[in-house]
Every structure is written in C-alpha cells, then in structure tokens.
DSSP file (Angstrom, degrees, kcal/mol; ACC not computed):
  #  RESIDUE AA STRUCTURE BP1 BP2  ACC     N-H-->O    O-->H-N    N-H-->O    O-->H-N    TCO  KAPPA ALPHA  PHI   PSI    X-CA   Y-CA   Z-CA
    1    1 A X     >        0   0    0      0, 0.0     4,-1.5     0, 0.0    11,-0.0   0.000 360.0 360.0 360.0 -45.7    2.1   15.1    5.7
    2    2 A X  T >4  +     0   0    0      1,-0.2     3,-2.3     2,-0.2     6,-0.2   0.998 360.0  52.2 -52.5 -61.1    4.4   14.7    2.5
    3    3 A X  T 34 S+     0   0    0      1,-0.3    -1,-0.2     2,-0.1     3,-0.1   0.715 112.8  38.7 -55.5 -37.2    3.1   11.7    1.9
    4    4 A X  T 34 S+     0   0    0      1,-0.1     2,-0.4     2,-0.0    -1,-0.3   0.415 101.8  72.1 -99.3   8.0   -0.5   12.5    1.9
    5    5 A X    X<  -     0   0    0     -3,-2.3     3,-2.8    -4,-1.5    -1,-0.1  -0.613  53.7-167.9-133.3 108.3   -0.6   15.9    0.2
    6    6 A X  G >  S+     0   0    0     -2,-0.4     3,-2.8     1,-0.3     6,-0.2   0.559  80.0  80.4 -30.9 -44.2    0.0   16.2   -3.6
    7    7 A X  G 3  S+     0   0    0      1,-0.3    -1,-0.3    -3,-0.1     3,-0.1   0.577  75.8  66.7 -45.3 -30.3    0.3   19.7   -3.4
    8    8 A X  G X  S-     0   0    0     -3,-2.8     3,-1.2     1,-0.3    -1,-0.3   0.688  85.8-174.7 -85.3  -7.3    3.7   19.4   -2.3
    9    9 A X  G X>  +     0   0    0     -3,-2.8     3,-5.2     1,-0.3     4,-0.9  -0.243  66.2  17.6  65.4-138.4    4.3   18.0   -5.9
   10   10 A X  G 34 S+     0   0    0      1,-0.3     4,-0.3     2,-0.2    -1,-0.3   0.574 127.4  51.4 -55.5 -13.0    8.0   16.8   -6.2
   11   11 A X  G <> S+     0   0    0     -3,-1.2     4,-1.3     2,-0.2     3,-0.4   0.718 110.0  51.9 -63.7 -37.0    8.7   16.5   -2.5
   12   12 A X  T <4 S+     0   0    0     -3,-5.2     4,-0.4     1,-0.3    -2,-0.2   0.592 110.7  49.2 -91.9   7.7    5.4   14.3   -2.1
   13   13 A X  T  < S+     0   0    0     -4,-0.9    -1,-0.3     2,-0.2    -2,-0.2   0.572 105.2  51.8 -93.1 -22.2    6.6   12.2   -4.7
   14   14 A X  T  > S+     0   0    0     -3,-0.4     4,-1.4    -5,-0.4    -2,-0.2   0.759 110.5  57.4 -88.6 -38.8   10.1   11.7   -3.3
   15   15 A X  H  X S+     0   0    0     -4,-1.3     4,-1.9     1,-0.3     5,-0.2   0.825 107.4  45.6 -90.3 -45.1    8.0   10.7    0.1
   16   16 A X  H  > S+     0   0    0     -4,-0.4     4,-0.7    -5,-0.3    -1,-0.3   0.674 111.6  46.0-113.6  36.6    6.2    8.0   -1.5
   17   17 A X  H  > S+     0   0    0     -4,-0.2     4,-3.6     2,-0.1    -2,-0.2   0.617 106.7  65.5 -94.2 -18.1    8.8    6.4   -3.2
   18   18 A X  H  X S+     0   0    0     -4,-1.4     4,-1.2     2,-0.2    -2,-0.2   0.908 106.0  36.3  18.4 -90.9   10.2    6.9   -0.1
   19   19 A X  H >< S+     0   0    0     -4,-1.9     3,-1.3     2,-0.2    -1,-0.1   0.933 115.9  55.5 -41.6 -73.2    7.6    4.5    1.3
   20   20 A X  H >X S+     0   0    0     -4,-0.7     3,-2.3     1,-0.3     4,-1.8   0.963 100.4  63.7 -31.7 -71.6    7.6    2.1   -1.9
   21   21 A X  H 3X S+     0   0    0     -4,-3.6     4,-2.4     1,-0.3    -1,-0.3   0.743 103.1  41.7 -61.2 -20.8   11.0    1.7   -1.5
   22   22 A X  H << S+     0   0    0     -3,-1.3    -1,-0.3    -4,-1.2    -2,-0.2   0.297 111.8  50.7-128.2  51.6   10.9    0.2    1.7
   23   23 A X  H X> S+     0   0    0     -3,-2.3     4,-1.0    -4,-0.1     3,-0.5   0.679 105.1  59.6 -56.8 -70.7    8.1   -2.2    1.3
   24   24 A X  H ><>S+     0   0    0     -4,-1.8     5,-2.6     1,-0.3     3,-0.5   0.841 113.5  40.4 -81.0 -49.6   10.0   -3.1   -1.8
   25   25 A X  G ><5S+     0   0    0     -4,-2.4     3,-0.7    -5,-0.3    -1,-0.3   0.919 117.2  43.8 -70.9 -27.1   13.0   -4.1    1.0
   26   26 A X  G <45S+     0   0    0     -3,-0.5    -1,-0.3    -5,-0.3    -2,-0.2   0.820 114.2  45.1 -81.3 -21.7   11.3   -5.5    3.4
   27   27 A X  G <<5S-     0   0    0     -4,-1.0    -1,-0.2    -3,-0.5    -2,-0.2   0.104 115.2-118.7-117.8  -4.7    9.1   -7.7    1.0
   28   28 A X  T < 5 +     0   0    0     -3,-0.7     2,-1.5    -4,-0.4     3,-0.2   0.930  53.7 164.4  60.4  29.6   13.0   -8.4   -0.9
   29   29 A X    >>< +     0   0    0     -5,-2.6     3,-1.5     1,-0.2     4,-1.1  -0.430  17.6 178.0-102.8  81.5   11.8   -6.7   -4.5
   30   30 A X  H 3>  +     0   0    0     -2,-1.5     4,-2.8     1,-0.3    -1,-0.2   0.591  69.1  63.9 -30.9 -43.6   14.8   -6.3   -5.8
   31   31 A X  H 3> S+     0   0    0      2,-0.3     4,-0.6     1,-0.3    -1,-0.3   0.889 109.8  32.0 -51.5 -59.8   12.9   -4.8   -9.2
   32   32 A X  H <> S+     0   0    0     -3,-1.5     4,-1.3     1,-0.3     3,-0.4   0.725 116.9  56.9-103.5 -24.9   11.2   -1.4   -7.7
   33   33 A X  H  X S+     0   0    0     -4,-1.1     4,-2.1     1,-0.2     5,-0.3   0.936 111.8  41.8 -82.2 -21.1   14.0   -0.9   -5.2
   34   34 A X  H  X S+     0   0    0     -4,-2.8     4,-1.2     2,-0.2    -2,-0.2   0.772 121.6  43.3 -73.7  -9.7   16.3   -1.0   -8.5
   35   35 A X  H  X S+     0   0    0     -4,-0.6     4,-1.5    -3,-0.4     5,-0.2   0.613 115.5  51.3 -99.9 -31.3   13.4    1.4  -10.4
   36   36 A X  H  X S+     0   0    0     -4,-1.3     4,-2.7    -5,-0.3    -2,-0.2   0.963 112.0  40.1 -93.3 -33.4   13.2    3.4   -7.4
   37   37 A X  H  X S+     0   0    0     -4,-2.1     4,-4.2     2,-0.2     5,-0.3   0.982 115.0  56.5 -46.0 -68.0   17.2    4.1   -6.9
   38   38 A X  H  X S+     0   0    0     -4,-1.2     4,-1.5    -5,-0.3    -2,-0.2   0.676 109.5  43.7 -48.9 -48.2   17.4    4.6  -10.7
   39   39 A X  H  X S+     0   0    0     -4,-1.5     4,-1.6     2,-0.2     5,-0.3   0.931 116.5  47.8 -57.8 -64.2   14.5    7.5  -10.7
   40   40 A X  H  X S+     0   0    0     -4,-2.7     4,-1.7    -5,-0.2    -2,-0.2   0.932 111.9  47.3 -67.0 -17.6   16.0    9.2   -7.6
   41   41 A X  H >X S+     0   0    0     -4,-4.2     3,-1.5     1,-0.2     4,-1.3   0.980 112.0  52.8 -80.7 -40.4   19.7    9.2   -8.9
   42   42 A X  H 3< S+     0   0    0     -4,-1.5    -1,-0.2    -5,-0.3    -2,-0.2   0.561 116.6  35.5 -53.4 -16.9   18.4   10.6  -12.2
   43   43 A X  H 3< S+     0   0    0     -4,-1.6    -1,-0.3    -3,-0.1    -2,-0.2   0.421 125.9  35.7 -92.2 -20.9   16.5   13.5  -10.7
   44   44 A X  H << S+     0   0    0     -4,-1.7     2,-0.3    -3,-1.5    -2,-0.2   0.381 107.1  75.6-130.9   7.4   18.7   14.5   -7.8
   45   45 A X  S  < S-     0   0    0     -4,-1.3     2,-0.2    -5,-0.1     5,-0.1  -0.889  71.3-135.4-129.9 137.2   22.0   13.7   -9.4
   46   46 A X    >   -     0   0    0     -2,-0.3     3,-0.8     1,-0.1    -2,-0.1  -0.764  29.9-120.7-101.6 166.6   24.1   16.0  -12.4
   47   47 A X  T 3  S+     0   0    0      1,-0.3     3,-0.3    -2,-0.2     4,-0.2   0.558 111.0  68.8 -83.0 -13.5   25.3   14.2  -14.8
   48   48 A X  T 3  S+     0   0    0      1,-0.2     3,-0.3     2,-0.1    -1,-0.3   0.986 114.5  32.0 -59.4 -37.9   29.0   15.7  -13.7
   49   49 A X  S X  S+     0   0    0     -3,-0.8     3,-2.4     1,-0.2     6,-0.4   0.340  83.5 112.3 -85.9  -4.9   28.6   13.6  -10.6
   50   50 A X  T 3  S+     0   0    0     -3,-0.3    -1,-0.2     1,-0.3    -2,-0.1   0.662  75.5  48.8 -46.7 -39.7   26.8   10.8  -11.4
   51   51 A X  T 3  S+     0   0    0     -3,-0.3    -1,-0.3    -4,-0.2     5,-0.1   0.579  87.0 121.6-100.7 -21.3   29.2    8.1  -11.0
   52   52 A X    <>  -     0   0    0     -3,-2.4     4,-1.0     1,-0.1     3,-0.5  -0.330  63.0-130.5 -66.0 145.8   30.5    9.3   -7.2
   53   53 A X  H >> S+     0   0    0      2,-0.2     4,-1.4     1,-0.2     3,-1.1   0.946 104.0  48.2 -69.6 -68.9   30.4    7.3   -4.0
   54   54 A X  H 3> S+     0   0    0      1,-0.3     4,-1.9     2,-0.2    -1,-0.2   0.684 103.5  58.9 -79.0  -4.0   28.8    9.9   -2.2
   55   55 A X  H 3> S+     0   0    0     -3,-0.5     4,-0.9    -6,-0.4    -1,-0.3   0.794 106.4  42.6 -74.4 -16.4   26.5   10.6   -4.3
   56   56 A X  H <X S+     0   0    0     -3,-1.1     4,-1.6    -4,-1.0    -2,-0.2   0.491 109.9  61.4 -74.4  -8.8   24.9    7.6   -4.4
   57   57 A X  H  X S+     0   0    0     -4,-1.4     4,-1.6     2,-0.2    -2,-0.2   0.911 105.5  50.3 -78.9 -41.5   25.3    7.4   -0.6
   58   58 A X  H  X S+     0   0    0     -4,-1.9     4,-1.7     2,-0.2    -2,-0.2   0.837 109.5  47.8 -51.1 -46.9   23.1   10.6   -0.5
   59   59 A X  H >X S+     0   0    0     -4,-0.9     4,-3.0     2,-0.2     3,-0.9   0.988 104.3  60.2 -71.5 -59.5   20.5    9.3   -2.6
   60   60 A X  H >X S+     0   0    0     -4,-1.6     4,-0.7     1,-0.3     3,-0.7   0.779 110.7  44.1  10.5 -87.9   20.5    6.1   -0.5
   61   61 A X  H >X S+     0   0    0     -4,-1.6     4,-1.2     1,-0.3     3,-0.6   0.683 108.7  58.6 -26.1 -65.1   19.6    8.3    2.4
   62   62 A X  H << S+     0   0    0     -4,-1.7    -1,-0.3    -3,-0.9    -2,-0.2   0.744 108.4  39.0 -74.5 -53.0   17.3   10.0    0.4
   63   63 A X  H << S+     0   0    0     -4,-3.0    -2,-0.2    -3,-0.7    -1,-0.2   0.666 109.8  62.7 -90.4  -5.2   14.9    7.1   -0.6
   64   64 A X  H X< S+     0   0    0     -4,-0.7     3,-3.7    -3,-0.6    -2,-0.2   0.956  72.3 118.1 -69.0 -57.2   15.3    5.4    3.2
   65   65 A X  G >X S+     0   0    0     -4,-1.2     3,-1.4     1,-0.4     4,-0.8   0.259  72.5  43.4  -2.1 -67.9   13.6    8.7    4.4
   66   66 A X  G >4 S+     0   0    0      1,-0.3     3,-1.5     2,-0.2     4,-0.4   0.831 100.5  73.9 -65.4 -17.4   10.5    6.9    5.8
   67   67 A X  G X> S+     0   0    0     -3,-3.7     4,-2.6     1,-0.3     3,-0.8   0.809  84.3  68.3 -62.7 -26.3   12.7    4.2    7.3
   68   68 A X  G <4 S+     0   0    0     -3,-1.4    -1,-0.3     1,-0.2    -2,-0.2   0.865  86.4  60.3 -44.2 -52.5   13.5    6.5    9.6
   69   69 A X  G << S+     0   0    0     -3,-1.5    -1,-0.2    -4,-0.8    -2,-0.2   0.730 118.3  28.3 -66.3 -25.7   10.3    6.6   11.0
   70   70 A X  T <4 S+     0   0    0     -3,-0.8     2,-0.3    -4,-0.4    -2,-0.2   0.745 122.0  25.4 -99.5 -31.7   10.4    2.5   12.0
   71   71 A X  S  < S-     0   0    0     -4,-2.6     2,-2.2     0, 0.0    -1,-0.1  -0.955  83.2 -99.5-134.8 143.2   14.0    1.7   12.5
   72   72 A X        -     0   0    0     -2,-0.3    -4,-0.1    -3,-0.1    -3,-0.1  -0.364  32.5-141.3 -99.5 135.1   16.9    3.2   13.3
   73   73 A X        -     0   0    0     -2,-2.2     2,-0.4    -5,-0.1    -1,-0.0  -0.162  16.3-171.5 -64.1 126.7   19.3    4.3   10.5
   74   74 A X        -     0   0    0      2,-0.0     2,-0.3     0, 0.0    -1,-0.0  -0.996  17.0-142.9-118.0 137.6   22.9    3.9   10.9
   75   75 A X              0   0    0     -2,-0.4     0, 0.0     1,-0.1     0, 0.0  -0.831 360.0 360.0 -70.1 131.9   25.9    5.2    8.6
   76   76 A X              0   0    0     -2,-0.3    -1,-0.1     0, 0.0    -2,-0.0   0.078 360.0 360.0 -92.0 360.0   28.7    2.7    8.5
C-alpha cells in the first residue's frame, strides 16, 4: 500500500527506497545502496546524533523495511 500510493508522500517514498535498496543488495550495487543510506540518514537523523551506532542501526532497519516481507531479518 505504501509503496503504491503517492499520497502517503514521505512515508511512500521511504517505502520505495525501501524497495530500491534491496534490489540494489541483492543485484551487489554498492552505489544506490550507498545513495540510499546517505538520503535516509540525512532525513531521519539530527545532526546532534548523526555520528551514533544506533542510529545508524535504526536507519539500517529502516531502509530493509521491505526485506522483511521476503526474508527473515535478524539483529545480531
């Protein structure tokens, strides 16, 4: 549903980089998964925080989203 209605604006954008981003792993393009990390930490991250381990673990998380729907996700 994110993914196919624009309406939801920045949530339906989130969902299909979402998407992008893992085509981009699975197809090993290093380039858009680095483009696509770099956009979500820069939108979902303040700048106080920027540099912390769990935030970048959160964003992680955040751009897997749709992997979730084909495999299952583990935290290590």
């Amino acid at each position: 549903m994110l993914q196919k209605e624009p309406s939801m604006g920045y949530i339906h954008q989130l969902a299909k980089h979402s998407r992008k981003m893992l085509e981009a792993t699975i197809y090993n393009d290093t380039k858009t998964m680095e483009d696509i990390l770099s956009y979500a930490h820069n939108t979902e991250v303040s700048i106080l925080s920027y540099n912390h381990e769990v935030e970048l673990a959160a964003i992680v998380n955040l751009v897997y989203l749709t992997a979730r729907d084909y495999y299952r996700v583990e935290n290590l």
